[in-house]
C-alpha positions in Angstrom: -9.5 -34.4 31.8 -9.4 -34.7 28.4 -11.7 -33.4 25.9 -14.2 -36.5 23.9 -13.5 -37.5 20.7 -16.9 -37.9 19.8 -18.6 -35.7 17.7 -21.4 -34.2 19.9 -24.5 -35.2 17.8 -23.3 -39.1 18.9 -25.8 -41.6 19.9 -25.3 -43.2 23.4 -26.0 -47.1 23.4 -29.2 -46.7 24.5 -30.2 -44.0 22.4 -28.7 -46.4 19.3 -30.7 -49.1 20.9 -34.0 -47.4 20.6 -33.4 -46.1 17.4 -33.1 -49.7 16.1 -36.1 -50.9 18.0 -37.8 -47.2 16.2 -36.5 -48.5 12.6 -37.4 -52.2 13.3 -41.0 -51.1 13.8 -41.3 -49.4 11.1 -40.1 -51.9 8.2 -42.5 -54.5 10.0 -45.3 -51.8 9.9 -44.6 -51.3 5.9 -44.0 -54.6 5.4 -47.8 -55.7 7.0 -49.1 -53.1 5.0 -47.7 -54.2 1.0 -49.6 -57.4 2.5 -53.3 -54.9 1.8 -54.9 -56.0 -1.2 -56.6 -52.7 -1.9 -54.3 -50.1 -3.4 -56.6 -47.8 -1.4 -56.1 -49.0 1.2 -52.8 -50.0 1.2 -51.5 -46.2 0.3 -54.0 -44.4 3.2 -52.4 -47.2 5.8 -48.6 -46.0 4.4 -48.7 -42.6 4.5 -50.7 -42.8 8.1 -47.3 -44.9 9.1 -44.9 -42.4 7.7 -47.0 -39.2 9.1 -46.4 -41.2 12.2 -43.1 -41.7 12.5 -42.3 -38.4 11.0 -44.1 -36.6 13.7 -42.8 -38.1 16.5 -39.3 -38.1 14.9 -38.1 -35.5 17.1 -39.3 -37.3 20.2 -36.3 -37.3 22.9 -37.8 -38.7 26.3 -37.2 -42.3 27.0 -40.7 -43.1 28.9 -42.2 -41.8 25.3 -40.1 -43.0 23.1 -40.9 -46.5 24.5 -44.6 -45.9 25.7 -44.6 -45.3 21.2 -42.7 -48.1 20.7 -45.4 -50.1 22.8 -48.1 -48.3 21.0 -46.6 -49.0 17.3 -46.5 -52.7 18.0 -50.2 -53.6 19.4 -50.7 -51.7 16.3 -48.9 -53.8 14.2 -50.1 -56.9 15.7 -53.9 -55.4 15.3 -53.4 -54.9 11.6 -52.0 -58.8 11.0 -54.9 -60.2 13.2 -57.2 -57.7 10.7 -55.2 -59.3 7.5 -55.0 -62.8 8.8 -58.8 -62.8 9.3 -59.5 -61.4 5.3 -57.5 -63.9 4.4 -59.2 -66.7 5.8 
């Protein structure tokens, strides 16, 4: 049998899959928050997002890595009902 070609640190599909679902997340999250009016605010709710990420970065297991991914998006959709009702 021969040997792979791929270099061992290689992403399988679903691996590649997640990580684009992970990276997706985030630029929504950052993107929701530049929507903050207050600088305050907007800067404690960005660096909460990237100490987030950052600490789960190393994550590995699938049921987590998606049970996250879950987590991350209600969220996300808690912080645009939040600014969609200080807007109106």
């Amino acid at each position: 049998m021969a040997a792979s070609r791929l270099p061992p640190a290689t992403l399988t599909l679903k691996q590649f899959m997640r990580r684009q679902q992970v990276l997706m997340l985030y630029r929504r999250i950052l993107r929701a928050i530049q929507q903050v009016s207050n600088d305050s605010d907007r800067k404690y709710l960005k660096d909460w997002a990237r100490e987030e990420f950052k600490r789960n970065k190393s994550a590995t297991e699938e049921d987590a890595i998606r049970m996250m991914i879950t987590q991350g998006t209600m969220q996300l959709k808690e912080l645009e009902k939040t600014l969609a009702l200080a807007k109106s």
